[in-house]
C-alpha positions as CSV (number, residue, x, y, z in Angstrom):
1,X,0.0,0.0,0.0
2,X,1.4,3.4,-0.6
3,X,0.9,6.7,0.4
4,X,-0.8,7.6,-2.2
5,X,-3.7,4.7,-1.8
6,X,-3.5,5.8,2.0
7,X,-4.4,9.4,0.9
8,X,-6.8,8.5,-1.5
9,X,-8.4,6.5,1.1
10,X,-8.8,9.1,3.4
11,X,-10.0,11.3,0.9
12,X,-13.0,9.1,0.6
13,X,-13.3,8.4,4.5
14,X,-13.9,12.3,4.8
15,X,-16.7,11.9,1.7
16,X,-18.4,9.3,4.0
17,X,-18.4,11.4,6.7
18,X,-19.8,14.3,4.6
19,X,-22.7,12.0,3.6
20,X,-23.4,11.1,7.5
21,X,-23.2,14.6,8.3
22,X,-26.1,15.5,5.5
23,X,-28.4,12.5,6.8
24,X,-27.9,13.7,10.5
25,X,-28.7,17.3,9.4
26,X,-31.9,15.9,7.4
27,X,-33.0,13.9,10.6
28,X,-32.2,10.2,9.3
29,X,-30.0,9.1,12.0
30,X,-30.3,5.7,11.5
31,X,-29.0,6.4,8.0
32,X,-26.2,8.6,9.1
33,X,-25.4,5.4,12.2
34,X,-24.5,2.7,9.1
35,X,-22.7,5.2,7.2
36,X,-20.7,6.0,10.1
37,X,-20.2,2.0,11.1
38,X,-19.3,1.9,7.7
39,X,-16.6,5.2,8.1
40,X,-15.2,3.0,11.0
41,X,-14.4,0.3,10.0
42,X,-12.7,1.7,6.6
43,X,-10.6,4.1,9.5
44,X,-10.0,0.4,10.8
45,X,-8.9,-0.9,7.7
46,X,-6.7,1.7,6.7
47,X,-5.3,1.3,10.4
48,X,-4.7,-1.8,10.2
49,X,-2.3,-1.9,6.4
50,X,-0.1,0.9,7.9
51,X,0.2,-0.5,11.4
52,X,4.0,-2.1,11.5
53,X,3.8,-5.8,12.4
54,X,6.1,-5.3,15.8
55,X,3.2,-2.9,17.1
56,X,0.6,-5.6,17.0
């Protein structure tokens, strides 16, 4: 994985968010709730690839 794929996958973490942040302003929290699940476990992901293996 390289920085670049890191940094594009941020770029869409914070579109995710965005999207939550629209459905919680428009009152459909249980909307904005799985697309945040789903923003946390991509953070998790992401974590996870650039995590060095003698931190585990």
């Amino acid at each position: 994985m390289t920085k670049h794929d890191i940094a594009q996958q941020i770029v869409e973490i914070q579109e995710i968010l965005e999207i939550a942040r629209d459905n919680v302003i428009e009152e459909r929290r249980a909307d904005a709730k799985v697309i945040l699940q789903r923003a946390i476990a991509e953070i998790k992901k992401i974590n996870w690839q650039i995590t060095p293996i003698n931190q585990i």
